[in-house]
C-alpha positions in Angstrom: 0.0 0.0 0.0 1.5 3.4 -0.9 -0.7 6.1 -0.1 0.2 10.3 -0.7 -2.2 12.8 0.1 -0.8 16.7 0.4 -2.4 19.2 2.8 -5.8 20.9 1.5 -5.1 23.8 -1.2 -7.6 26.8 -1.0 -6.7 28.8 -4.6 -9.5 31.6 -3.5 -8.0 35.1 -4.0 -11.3 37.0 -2.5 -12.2 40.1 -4.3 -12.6 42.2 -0.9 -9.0 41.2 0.0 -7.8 42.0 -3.5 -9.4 45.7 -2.6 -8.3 45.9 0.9 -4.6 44.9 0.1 -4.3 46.4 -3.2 -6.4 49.1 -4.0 -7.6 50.6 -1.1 -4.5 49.8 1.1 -6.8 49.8 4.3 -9.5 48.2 5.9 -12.7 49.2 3.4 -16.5 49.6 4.5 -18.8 46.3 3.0 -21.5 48.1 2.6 -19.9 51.1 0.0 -22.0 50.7 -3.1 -18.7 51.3 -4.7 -16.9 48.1 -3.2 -19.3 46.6 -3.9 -19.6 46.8 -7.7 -15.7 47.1 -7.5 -16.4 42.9 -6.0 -19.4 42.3 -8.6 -16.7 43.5 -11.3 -13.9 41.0 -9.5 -15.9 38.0 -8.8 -15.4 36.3 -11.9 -11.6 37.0 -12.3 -11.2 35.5 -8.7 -12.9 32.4 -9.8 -11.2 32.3 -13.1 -8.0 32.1 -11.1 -8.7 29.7 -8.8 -10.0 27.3 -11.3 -6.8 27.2 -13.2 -4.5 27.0 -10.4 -6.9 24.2 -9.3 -5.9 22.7 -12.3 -2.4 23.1 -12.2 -1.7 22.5 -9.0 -4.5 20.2 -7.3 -4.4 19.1 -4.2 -2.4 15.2 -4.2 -4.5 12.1 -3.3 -3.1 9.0 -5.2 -3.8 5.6 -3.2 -1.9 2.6 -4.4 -3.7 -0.9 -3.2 -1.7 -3.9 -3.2 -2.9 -7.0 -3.2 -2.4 -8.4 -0.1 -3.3 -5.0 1.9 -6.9 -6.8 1.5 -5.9 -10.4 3.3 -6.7 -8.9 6.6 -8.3 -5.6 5.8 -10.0 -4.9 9.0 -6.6 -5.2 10.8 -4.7 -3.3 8.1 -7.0 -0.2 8.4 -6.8 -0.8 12.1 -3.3 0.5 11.7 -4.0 3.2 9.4 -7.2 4.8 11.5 -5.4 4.5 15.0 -2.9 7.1 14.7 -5.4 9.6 13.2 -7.9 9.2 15.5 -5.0 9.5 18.5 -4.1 13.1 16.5 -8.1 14.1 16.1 -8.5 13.7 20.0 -5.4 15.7 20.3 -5.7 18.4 18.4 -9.7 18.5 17.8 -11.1 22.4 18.2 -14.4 21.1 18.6 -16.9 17.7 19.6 -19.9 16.1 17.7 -23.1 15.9 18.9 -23.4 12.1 20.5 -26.7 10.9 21.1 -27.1 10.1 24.8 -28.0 6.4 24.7 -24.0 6.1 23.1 -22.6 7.2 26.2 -22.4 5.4 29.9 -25.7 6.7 32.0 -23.6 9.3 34.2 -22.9 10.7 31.4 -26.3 11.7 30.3 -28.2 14.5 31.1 -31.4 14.5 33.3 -33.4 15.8 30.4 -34.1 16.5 26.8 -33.9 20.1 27.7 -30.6 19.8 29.4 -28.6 18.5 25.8 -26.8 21.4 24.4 -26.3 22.5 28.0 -22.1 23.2 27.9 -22.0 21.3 31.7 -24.8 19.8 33.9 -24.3 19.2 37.6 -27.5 16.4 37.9 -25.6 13.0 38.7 -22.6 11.7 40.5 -19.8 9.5 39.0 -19.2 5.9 40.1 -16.7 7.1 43.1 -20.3 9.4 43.9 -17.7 12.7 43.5 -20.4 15.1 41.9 -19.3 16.1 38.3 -20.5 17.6 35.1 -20.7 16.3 32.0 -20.9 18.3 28.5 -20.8 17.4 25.0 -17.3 17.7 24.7 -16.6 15.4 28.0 -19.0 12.8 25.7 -17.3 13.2 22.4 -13.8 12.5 23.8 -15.9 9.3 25.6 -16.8 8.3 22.1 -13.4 8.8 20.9 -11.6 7.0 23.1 -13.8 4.2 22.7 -13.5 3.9 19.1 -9.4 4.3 20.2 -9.5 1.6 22.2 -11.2 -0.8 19.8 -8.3 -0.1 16.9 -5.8 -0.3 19.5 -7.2 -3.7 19.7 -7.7 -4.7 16.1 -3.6 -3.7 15.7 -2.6 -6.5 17.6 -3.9 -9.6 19.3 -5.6 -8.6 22.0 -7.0 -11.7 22.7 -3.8 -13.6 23.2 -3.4 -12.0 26.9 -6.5 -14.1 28.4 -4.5 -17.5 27.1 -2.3 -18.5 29.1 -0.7 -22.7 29.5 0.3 -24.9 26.8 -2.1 -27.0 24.8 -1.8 -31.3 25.2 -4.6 -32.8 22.8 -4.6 -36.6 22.6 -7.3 -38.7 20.8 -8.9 -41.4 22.5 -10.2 -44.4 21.0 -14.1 -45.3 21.1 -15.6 -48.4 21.4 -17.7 -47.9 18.4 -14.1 -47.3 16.5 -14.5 -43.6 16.6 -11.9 -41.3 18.2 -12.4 -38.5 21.1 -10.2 -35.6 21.2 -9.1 -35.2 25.3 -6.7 -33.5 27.0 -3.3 -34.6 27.7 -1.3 -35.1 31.3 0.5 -32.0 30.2 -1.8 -29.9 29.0 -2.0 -26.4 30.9 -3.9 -24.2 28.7 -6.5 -22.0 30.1 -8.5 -19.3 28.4 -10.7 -16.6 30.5 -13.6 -16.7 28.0 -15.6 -14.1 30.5 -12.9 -11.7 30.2 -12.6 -12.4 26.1 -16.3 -11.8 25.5 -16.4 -8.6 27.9 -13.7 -7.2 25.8 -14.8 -8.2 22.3 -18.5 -6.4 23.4 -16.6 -3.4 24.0 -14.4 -3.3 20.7 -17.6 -4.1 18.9 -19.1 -0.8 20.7 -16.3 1.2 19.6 -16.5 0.1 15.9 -20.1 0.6 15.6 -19.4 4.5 17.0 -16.9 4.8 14.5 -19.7 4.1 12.0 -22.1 6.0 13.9 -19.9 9.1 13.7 -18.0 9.0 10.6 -19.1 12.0 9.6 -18.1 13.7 13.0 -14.4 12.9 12.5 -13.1 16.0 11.4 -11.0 18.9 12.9 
């Protein structure tokens, strides 16, 4: 996989900053009739320019897929989405709105009313210290959720509950069939419980990552 994509170009030379820097020289009124037929008489030069240097120099986006990028796609994005979604949190200047059945119940708000509220002081935590919750306290819940599940996906997070070595022996039947068993060494030992609590919670995380595609920006 090879994949180059440059930094967004904006090629928009606005008319009003065309008069203010070069005409003008100053800050100029909006309203002035004259500026504005000055920027009725500009518009279409501004746009004429910006089309051809969007031609000539685009913005880069050239994605290269090889073949066996695909063999385990899920894990190879995993690797590929982690680190952006570690810089989003990071450097993020602002949260999506999340629903509030996506979000533990302490941090929900007592009412429909009480949403867009920026912090609400109606619940207590788990350790019953008395906090507030707003929509940005949610989004970065969300976020670290959907962290936490391609942290998981990158490598295998399911070989920690496994723990022993395996001894299989087959054992012969009456009827002439066999009976896999285990062995007099065998010492492997899986917490399933622990497996199945986790996988629910990567599954959460991927299915907010769908939810809020369209919230992942900066």
């Amino acid at each position: 996989m090879k994949v180059y994509i440059s930094q967004y170009r904006n090629h928009w030379y606005s008319p009003y900053t065309f008069l203010e820097k070069v005409v003008y020289r100053r800050d100029i009124d909006y309203d002035d009739p004259i500026v504005e037929k000055w920027v009725n008489r500009l518009e279409p030069i501004s746009k004429a320019i910006a089309w051809f240097l969007d031609k000539i120099h685009p913005r880069v986006e050239y994605v290269k897929i090889d073949r066996w990028d695909t063999w385990n796609m899920d894990s190879t994005l995993a690797v590929i989405v982690l680190p952006m979604l570690k810089q989003l949190k990071k450097d993020k200047h602002g949260s999506a709105l999340v629903e509030l059945e996506d979000v533990p119940e302490y941090m929900r708000t007592s009412s429909t009313e009480d949403y867009d509220v920026q912090k609400c002081f109606d619940f207590y935590h788990e350790d019953t210290e008395k906090k507030g919750y707003d929509l940005h306290d949610r989004w970065d819940w969300v976020l670290n959720e959907m962290i936490f599940a391609f942290e998981s996906y990158s490598h295998d997070w399911e070989e920690k509950y496994r723990s022993g070595q395996h001894d299989i022996q087959w054992k012969k039947l009456d009827d002439g069939s066999s009976e896999m068993v285990s062995g007099p060494n065998n010492t492997y030992e899986c917490d399933y419980e622990g497996m199945a609590k986790e996988q629910k919670r990567i599954n959460n995380g991927l299915r907010l990552f769908g939810t809020y595609y369209k919230g992942l920006w900066d």
